[in-house]
N, C-alpha and C positions, 0 to 999 in steps of 0.2 A: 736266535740261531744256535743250535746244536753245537756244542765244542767235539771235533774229530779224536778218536781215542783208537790207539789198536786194541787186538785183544790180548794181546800181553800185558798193556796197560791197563786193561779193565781186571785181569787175573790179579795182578801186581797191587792195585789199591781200590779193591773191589768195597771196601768197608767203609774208605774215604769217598769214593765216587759214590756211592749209595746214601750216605750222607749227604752232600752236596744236590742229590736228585730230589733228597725229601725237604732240602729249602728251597726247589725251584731251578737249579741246572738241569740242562739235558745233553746228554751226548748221541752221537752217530759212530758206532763203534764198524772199522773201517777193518775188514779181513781178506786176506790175500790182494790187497793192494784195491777194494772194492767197496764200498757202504755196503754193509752185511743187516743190520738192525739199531733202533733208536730204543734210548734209555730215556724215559723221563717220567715225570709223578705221576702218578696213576689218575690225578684230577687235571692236570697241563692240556692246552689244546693241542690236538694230535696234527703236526704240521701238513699243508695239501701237499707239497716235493714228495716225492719218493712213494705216495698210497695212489694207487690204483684199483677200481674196480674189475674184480679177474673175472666172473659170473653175476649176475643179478639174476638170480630168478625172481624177483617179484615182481616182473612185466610179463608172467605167463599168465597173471589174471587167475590162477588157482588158489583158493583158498586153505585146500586141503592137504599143502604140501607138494612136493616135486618127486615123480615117480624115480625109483632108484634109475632107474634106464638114462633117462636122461642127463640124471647127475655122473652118471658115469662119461656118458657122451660127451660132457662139458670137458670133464678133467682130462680124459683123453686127447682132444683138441688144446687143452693148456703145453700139455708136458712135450707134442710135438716141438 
């Protein structure tokens, strides 16, 4: 489980917390009173809370990539 950090406190002992990430802590750095983004080792398993799939294009079956059109279409529909 993620220890809660503001971002004050992440500015404040950014050198210690990064330390502590690379023996295996991870924090959930908590901005305007909200979970903003997680900190943790770059090899840690990426917790399922808080990740969501925004788009999947690989169930249009194309191989060949996603026509810009579409991709626009997707993002437009997100940011509503």
């Amino acid at each position: 489980m993620p220890k809660d950090i503001s971002i004050k406190e992440l500015r404040a002992n950014l050198s210690e917390i990064a330390d502590n990430v690379e023996k295996g802590a991870s924090y959930r750095v908590i901005r305007r009173s909200k979970p903003s983004f997680f900190i943790m080792n770059i090899d840690a398993e990426v917790p399922e809370e808080g990740w969501e799939t925004v788009v999947d294009f690989t169930d249009a079956g194309k191989t060949n990539g996603v026509p810009v059109d579409e991709v626009l279409k997707e993002m437009r529909k997100i940011r509503r």
